[in-house]
C-alpha positions in Angstrom: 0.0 0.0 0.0 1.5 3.7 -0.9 0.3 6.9 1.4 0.8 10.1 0.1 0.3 13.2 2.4 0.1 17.1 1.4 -1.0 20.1 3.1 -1.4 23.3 1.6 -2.3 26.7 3.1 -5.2 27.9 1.3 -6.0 32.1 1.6 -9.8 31.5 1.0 -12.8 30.5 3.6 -13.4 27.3 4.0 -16.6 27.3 2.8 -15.5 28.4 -0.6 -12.5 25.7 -1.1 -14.8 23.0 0.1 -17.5 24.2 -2.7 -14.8 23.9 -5.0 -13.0 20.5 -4.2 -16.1 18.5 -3.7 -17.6 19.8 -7.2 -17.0 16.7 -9.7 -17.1 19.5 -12.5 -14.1 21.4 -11.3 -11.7 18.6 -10.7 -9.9 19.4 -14.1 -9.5 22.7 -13.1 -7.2 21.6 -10.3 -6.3 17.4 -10.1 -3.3 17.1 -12.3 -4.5 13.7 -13.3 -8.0 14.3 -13.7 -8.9 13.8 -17.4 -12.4 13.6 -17.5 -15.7 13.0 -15.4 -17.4 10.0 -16.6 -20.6 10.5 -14.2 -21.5 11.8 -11.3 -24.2 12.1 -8.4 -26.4 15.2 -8.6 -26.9 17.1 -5.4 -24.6 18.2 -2.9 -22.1 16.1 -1.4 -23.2 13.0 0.8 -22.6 9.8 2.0 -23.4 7.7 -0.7 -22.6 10.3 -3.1 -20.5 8.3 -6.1 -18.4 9.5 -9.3 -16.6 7.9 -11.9 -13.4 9.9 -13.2 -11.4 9.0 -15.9 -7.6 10.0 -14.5 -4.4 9.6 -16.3 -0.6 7.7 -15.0 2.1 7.5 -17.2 0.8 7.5 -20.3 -2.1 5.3 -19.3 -5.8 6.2 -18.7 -7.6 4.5 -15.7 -11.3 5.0 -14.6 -11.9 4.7 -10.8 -14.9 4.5 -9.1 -15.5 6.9 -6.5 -18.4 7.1 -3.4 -18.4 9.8 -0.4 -17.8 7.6 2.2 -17.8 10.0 5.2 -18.9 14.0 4.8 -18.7 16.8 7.3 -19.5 19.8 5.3 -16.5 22.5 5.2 -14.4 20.3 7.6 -13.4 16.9 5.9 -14.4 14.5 2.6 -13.2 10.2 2.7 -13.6 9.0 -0.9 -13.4 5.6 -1.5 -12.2 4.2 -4.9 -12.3 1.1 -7.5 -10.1 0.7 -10.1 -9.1 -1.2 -12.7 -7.6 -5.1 -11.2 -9.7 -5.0 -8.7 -7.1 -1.9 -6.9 -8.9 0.2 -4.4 -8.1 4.1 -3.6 -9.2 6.3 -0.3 -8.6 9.6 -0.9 -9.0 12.5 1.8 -9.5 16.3 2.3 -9.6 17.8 5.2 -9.9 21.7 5.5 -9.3 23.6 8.9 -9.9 27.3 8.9 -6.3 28.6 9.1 -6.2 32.8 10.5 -8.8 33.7 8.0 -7.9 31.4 5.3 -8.2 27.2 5.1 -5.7 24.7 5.9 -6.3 22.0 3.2 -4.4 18.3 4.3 -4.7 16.1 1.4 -4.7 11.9 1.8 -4.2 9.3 -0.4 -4.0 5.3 0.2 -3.5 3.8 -2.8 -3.8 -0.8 -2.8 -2.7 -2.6 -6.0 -4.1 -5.6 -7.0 -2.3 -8.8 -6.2 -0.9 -8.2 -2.8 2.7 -7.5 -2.5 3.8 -8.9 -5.9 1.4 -5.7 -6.5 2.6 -3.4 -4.5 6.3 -4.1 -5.9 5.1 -3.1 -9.2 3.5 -0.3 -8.7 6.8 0.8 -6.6 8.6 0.2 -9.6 6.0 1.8 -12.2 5.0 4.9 -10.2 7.9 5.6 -7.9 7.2 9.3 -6.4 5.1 10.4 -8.9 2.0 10.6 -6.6 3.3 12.7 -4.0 5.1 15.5 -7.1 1.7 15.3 -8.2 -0.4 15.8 -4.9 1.8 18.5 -4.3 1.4 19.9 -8.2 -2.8 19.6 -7.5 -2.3 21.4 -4.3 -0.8 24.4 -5.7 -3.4 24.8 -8.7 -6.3 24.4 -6.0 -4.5 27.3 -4.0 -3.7 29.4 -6.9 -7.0 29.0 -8.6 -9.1 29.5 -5.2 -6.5 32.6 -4.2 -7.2 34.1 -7.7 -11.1 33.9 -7.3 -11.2 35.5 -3.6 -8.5 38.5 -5.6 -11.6 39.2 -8.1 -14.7 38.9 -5.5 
C-alpha cells in the first residue's frame, strides 16, 4: 500500500474551497491527473454520493470509481475508490480554517491488486510520482481558489 500526504495553506474561507474541491465539474481545473468526469451524483455532497473519473498515469488512462464515504460539510471528505484489477483508492480532504484562510491536508492510500507482488510493481511503475503530483494539484487548487477571492 503507498500513502501520500500534502497540506497546503489555502488564503480562502473554507466554505468556498470546500464548494470547489467537492464539485466533480471542477476537478480538471485543479487534479493534475484528472482527465475527464465520466458521471456523477447530482446534489450536494453525501454519503453515498458516487463518481466515476477518468484519470491519467504515465501515459495510461484509468477509470476509478469513487463514493463519499464520510462527509462533514467545510471540515473533511473520505472517498473511496475502484479501479481497474480489482485496486482500491481512499482519498481524503480535510480543511481547517487557518487565521482567516483554510488549511487543506490532502490523503491518499492507494492498494494494488495482487498483494505484495502488486505493490512491488506499482513501486517500480509509479515511484514518487503521486506525492510531485499531490503536491502539483495542491498548488493549482491554491492558486485557482487565491485568484477567485482577488476578483470577488
Amino acid at each position: 500500500m503507498s500513502h501520500v500526504t500534502a497540506t497546503i495553506r489555502i488564503d480562502a474561507a473554507p466554505a468556498e474551497v470546500w464548494a470547489f474541491v467537492t464539485d466533480p465539474a471542477a476537478l480538471g481545473q485543479w487534479v493534475t491527473i484528472h482527465r475527464k468526469l465520466q458521471h456523477a451524483d447530482s446534489g450536494p455532497p453525501r454519503v453515498g454520493y458516487t463518481m466515476d473519473q477518468q484519470i491519467h498515469m504515465r501515459g495510461v488512462g484509468l477509470e476509478v470509481h469513487w463514493k463519499l464515504v464520510e462527509c462533514r460539510p467545510c471540515e473533511l471528505a473520505v472517498w473511496e475508490g475502484r479501479g481497474p484489477a480489482r485496486s482500491h483508492a481512499r482519498t481524503e480532504y480535510a480543511l481547517k480554517e487557518d487565521a482567516g484562510g483554510t488549511r487543506f491536508d490532502y490523503r491518499n492510500e492507494f492498494r494494488p491488486p495482487l498483494g505484495p507482488l502488486g505493490a512491488l510493481v506499482s513501486r517500480a511503475l509509479v515511484g514518487g510520482m503521486p506525492e510531485r503530483e499531490a503536491k502539483r494539484t495542491l498548488e493549482r487548487l491554491r492558486t485557482h481558489m487565491e485568484q477567485v477571492t482577488e476578483r470577488n
